[in-house]
N, C-alpha and C positions, 0 to 999 in steps of 0.2 A: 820166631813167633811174632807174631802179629798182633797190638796191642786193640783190644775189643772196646768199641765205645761206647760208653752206656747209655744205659735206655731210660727215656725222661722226657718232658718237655722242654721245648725251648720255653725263652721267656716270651715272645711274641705268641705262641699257643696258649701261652696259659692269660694271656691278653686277651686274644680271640675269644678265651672260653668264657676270662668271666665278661666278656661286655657280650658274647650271648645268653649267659644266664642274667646281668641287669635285666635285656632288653623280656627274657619270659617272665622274668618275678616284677617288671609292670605292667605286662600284660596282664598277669596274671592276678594284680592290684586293680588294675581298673575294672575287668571283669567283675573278680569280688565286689567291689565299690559298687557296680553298676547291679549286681545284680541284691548286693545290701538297701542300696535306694530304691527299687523297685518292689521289694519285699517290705519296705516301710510304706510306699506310695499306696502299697496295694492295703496295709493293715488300716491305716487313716480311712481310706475310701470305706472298707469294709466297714470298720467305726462308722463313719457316717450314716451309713444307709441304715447300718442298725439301729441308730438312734434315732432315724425320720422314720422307721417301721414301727418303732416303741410309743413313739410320738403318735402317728397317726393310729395308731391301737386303742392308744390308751383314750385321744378325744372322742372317738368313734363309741367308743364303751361310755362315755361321760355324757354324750350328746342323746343315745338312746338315754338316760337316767334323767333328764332334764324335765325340771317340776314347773310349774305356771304359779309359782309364786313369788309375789313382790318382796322386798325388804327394806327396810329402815335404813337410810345411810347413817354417818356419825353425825348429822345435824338436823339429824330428825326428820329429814326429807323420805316420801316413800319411792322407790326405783323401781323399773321397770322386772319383771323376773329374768329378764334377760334383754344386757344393753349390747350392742358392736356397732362400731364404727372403722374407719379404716386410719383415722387418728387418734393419738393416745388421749390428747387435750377434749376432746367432743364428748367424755361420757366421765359419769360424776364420781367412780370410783378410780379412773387415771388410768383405764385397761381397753384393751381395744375390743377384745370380748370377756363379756360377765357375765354369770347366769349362776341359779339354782337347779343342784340336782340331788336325786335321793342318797343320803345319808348311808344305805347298805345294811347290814346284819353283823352284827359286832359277834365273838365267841362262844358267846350263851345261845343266839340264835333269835335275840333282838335287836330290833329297829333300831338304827341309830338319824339322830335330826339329819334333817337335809344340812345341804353343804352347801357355801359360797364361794367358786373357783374360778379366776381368769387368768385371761392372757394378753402376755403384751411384747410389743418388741422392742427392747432398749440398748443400743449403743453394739448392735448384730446380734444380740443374745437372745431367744423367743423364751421368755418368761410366762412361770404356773406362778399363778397368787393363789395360794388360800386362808380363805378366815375363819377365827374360829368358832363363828357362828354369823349366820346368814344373814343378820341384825348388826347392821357395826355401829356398835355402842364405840363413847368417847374411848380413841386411846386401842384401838380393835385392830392393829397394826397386821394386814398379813404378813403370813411367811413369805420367801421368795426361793423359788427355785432354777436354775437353769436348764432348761429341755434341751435344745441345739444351740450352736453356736454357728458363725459364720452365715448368719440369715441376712439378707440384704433388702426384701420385704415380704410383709408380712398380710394379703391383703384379704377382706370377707367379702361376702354377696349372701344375703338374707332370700329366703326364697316366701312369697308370703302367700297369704290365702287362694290369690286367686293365679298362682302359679305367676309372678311377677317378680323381678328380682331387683331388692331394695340392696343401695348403698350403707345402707345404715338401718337401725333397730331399735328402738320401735322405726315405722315409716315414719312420713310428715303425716301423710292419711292415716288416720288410726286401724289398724288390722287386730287378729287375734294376738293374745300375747305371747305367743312364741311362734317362729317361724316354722315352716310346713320342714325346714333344712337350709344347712349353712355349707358355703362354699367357700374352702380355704385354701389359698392358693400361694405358697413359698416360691422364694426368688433366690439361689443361694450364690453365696459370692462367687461362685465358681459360674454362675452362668445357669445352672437347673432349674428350669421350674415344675413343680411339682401342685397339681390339682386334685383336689377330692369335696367330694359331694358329701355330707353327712345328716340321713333324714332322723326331725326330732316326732314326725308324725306318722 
């Protein structure tokens, strides 16, 4: 009889085998990886646009609400019912746009006062100031909010009486006191820019 040899791997097959399973399970790593970053790339982006959608909703619903009336700063000064500039320093409440608009319908199904809301861009963040009344008395500190981030500018166009488009609000010429519609136009780090017209007449 003839002695039977058993059946098995050498050691050099079982070498083979596992540097071909290394070589699948990093294949199979980077895949994953590649397609984990791309499903983050894609949630970021989705975030964003969301948040420039909520964004421009919500000023588009505030600029129709936009009242023609003045207010009181905190030194007693009276302002414009509505200031923009495309710098922060040019207008007396430190916002690059400010304005009044109506106050709404509170849960009883009354009037609530108008409201003093702006905006501004600081250090890439496009900021909502609100006050808590129209009038800033001493000490009238707005809230701050952050709307978008990653804004690299932030810039307006005043449209005014006679269908002319002012840098800034009021004009140098004196016009009505609110513009016919504002043009805002975002610069985002990425490179997008994004325009919208919003009529207040």
């Amino acid at each position: 009889m003839t002695a039977t040899r058993d059946k098995g791997f050498t050691l050099i097959e079982l070498l083979i085998a596992l540097f071909v399973f290394a070589i699948l399970a990093i294949t199979a790593y980077r895949g994953l990886t590649a397609v984990t970053q791309a499903r983050a790339q894609l949630d970021r982006e989705t975030r964003k646009w969301q948040a420039l959608e909520r964004f421009f909703a919500r000023l588009d619903g505030e600029a129709a609400q936009t009242l023609p009336r003045a207010v009181r700063t905190a030194n007693g000064i009276e302002a414009p019912a509505l200031v923009g500039s495309a710098s922060t320093a040019a207008t007396p409440e430190d916002v690059q746009l400010a304005f009044t608009r109506n106050g709404g319908i509170d849960a009883q199904g009354m009037p609530l006062p108008p409201q003093r809301i702006g905006y501004r861009l600081r250090q890439g963040k496009l900021e909502l100031l609100r006050w808590t009344a129209p009038d800033s008395a001493p000490y009238n500190e707005p809230s701050v909010d952050a709307m978008l981030e990653e804004v690299s500018e932030f810039n307006l166009r005043f449209l005014n009486s006679k269908l002319v488009w002012e840098e800034q609000w009021p004009p140098k010429i004196p016009d009505a006191s609110l513009p016919r519609g504002i043009e805002v136009s975002l610069v985002l780090r990425g490179g997008e820019r994004l325009t919208r017209f919003f009529s207040l007449q």
